[in-house]
DRENFI-121373 format. One record per residue: x, y, z of N, C-alpha, C in turn. Coordinates in steps of 0.001 Angstrom, whole numbers, always signed. Each point is the difference from the previous one (the first is absolute). Example, Ala and Ser with C-alpha at 12.3 -4.5 7.8 and 13.67 -1.06 7.14 Angstrom:
<atoms>
atom n_px=+13190 n_py=-5690 n_pz=+7800 ca_px=-890 ca_py=+1190 ca_pz=+0 c_px=+900 c_py=+1200 c_pz=+0
atom n_px=-350 n_py=+1050 n_pz=-720 ca_px=+820 ca_py=+1190 ca_pz=+60 c_px=-770 c_py=+1090 c_pz=+730
</atoms>
This chain:
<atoms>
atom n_px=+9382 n_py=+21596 n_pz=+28936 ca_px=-836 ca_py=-849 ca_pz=-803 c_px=+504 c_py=-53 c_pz=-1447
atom n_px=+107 n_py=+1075 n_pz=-487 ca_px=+492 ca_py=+351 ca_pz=-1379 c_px=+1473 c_py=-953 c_pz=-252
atom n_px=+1415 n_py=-437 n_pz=+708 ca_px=+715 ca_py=-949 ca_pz=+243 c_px=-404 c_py=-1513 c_pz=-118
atom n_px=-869 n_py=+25 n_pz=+991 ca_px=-548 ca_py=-1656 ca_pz=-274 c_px=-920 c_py=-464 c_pz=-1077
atom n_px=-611 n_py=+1369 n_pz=-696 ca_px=-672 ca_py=-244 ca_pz=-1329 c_px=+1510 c_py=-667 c_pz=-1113
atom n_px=+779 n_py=+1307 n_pz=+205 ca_px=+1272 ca_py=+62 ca_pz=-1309 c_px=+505 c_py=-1629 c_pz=+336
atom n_px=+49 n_py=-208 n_pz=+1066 ca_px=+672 ca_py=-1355 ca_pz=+453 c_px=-494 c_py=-1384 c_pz=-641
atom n_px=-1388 n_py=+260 n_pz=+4 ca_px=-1046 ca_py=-1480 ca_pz=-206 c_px=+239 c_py=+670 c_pz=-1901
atom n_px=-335 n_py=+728 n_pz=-115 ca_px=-27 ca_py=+351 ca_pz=-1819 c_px=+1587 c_py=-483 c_pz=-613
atom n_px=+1038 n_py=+162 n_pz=+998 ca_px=+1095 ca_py=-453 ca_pz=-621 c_px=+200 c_py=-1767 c_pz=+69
atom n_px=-725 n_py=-399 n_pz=+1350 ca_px=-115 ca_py=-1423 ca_pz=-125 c_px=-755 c_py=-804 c_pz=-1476
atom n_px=-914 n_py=+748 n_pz=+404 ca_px=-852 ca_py=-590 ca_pz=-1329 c_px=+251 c_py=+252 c_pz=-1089
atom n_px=+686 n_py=+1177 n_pz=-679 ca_px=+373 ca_py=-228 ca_pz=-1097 c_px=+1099 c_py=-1289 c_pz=-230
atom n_px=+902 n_py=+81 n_pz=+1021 ca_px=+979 ca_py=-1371 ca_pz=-279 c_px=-925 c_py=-1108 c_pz=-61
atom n_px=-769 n_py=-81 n_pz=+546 ca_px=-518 ca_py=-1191 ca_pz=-119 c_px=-794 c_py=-413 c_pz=-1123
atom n_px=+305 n_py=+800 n_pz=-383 ca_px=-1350 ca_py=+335 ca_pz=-1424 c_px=+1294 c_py=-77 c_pz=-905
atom n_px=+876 n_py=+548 n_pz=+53 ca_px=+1293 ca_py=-174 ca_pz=-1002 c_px=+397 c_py=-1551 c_pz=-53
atom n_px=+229 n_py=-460 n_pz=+1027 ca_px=+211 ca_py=-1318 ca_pz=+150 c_px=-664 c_py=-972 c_pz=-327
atom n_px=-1411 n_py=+50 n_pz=+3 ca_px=-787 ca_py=-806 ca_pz=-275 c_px=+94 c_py=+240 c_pz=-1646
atom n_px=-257 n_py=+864 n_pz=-844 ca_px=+331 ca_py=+144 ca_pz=-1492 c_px=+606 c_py=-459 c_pz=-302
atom n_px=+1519 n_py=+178 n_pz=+380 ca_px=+719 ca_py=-948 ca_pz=-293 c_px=-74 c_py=-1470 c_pz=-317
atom n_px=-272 n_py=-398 n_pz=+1228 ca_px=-252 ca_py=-1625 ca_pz=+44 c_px=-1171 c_py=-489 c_pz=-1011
atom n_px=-637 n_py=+717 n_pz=+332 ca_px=-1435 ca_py=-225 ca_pz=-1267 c_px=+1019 c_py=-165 c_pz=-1149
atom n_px=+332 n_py=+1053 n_pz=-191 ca_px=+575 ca_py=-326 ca_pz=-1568 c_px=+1114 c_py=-697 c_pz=-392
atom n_px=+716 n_py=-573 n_pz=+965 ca_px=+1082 ca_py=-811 ca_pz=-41 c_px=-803 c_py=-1409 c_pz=-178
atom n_px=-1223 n_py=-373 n_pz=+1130 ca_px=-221 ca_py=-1422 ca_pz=+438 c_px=-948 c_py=-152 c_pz=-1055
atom n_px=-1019 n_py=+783 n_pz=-599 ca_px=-1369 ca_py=-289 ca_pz=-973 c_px=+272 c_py=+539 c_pz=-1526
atom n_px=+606 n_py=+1608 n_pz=-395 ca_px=+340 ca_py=+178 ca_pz=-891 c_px=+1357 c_py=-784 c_pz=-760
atom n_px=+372 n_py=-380 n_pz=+824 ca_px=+1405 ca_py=-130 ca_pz=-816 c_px=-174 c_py=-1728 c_pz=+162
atom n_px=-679 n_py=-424 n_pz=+1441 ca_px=+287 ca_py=-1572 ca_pz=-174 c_px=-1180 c_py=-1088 c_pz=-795
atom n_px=-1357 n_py=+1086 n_pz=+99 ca_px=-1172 ca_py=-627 ca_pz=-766 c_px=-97 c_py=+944 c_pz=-1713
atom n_px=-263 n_py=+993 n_pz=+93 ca_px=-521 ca_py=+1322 ca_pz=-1089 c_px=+1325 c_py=-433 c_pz=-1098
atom n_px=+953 n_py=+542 n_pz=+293 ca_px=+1140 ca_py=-15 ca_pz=-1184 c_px=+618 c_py=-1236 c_pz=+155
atom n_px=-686 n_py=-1171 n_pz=+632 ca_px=+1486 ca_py=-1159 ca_pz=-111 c_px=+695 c_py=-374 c_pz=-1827
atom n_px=-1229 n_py=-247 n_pz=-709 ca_px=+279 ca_py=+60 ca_pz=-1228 c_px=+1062 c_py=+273 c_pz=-586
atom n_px=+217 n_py=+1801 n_pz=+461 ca_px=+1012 ca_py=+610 ca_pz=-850 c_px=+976 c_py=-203 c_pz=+931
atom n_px=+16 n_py=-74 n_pz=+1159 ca_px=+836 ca_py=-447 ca_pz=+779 c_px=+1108 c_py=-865 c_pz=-103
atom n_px=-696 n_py=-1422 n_pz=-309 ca_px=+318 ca_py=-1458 ca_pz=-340 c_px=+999 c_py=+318 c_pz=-1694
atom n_px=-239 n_py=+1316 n_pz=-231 ca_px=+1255 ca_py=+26 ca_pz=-1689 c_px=+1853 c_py=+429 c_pz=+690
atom n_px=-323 n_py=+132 n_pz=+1271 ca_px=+1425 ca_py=+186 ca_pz=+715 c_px=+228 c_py=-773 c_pz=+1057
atom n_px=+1126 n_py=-443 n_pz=+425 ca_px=+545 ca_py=-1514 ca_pz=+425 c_px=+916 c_py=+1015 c_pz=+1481
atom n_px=-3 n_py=-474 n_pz=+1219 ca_px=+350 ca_py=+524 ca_pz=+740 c_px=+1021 c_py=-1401 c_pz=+1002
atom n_px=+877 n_py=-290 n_pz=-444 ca_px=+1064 ca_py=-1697 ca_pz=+710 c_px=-929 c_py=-736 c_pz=-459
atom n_px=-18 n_py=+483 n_pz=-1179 ca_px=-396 ca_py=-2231 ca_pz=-853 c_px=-1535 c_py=+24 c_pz=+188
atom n_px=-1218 n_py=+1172 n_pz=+974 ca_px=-1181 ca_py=-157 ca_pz=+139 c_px=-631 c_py=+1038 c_pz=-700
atom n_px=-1087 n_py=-252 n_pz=-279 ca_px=-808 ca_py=+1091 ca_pz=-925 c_px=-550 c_py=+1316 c_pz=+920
atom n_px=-60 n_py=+1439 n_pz=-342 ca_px=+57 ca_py=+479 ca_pz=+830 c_px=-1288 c_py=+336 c_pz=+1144
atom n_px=-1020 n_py=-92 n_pz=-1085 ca_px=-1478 ca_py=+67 ca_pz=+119 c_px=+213 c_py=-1355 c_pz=+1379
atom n_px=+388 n_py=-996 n_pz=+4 ca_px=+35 ca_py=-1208 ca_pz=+809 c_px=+925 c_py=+392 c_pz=+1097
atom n_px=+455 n_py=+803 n_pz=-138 ca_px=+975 ca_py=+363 ca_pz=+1431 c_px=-655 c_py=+1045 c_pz=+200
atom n_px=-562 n_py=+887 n_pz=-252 ca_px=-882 ca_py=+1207 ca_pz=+798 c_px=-952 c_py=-534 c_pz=+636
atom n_px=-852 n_py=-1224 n_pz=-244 ca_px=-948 ca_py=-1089 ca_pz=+399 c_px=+231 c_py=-517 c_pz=+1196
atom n_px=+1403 n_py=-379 n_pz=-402 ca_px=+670 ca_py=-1308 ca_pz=+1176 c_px=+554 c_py=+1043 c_pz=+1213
atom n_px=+1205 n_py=+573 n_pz=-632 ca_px=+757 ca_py=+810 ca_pz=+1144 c_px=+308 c_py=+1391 c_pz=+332
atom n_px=-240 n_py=+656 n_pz=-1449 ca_px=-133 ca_py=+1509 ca_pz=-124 c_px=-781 c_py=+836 c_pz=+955
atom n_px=-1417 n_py=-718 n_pz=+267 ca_px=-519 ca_py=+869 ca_pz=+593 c_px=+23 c_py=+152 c_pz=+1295
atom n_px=+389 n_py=-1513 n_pz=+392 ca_px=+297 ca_py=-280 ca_pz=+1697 c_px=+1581 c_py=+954 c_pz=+108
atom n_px=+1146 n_py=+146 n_pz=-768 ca_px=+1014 ca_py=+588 ca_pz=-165 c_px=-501 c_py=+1578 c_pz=+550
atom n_px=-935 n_py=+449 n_pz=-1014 ca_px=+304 ca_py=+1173 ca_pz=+212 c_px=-1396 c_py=+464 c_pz=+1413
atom n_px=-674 n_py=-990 n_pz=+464 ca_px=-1035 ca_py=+343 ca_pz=+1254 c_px=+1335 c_py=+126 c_pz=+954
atom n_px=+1301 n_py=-474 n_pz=+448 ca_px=+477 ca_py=-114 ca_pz=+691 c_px=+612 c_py=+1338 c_pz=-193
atom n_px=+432 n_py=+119 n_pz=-716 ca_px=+611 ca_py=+1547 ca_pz=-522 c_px=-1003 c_py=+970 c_pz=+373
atom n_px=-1024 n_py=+306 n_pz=-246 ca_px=-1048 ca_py=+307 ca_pz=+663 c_px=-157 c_py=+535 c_pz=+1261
atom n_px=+591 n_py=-1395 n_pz=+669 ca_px=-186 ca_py=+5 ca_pz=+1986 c_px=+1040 c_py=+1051 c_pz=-161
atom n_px=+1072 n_py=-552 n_pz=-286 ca_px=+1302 ca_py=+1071 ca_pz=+397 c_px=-163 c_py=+1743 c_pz=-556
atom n_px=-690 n_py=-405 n_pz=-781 ca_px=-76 ca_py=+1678 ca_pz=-760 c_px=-642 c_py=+1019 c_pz=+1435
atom n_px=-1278 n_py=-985 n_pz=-341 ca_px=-1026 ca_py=+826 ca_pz=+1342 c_px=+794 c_py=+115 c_pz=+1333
atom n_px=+568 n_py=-1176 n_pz=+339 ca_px=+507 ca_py=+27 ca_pz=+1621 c_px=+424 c_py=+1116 c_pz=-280
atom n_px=+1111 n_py=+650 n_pz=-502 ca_px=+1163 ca_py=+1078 ca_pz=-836 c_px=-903 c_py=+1080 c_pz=+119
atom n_px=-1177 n_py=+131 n_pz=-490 ca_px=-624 ca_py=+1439 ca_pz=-642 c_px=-361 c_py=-238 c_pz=+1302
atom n_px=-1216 n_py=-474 n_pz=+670 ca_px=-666 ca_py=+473 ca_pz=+1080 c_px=+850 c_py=+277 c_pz=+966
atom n_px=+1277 n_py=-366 n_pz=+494 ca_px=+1275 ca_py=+682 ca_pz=+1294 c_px=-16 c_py=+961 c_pz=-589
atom n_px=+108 n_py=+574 n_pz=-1429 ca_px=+266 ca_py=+1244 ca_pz=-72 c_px=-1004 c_py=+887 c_pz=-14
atom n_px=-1062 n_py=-346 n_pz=-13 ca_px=-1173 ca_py=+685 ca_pz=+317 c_px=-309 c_py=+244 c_pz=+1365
atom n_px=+154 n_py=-1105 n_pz=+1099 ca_px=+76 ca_py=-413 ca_pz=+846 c_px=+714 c_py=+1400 c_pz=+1107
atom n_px=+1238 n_py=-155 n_pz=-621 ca_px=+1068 ca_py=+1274 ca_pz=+141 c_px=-847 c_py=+1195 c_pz=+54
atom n_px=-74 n_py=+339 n_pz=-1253 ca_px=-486 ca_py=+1249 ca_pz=+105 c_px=-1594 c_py=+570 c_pz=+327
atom n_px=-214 n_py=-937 n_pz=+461 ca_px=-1667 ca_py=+378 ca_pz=+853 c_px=+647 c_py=+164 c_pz=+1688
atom n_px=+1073 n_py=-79 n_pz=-164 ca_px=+56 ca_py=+291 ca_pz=+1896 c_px=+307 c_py=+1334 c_pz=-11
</atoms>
């Protein structure tokens, strides 16, 4: 029992890591700071406007791959 506790506690923290992330990529950085954002230029676009547009979808995908990555290795070592 004590295994499948450590197992679900290691799931959920990733998921809880992951989700922070994105929060603060997609709302802090693309709504909260666009302002200060928008004073740095990222290919000709403002940056606050690319964390909006594509930053955050950029890094949700990064995201998938992170987790796929962490949970096999979690995955692993729960057998």
């Amino acid at each position: 029992m004590s295994k499948d506790n450590s197992y679900w506690e290691a799931n959920l923290a990733l998921i809880k890591k992951c989700l922070a992330i994105w929060f603060v990529v997609s709302y802090v950085f693309g709504i909260l700071l666009v302002e200060q954002l928008n004073a740095i230029s990222l290919g000709g676009y403002k940056l606050g406007f690319w964390f909006a547009q594509q930053g955050s979808i950029y890094v949700f995908v990064a995201l998938i791959f992170y987790y796929a990555k962490k949970m096999g290795e979690i995955d692993a070592n729960s057998k």
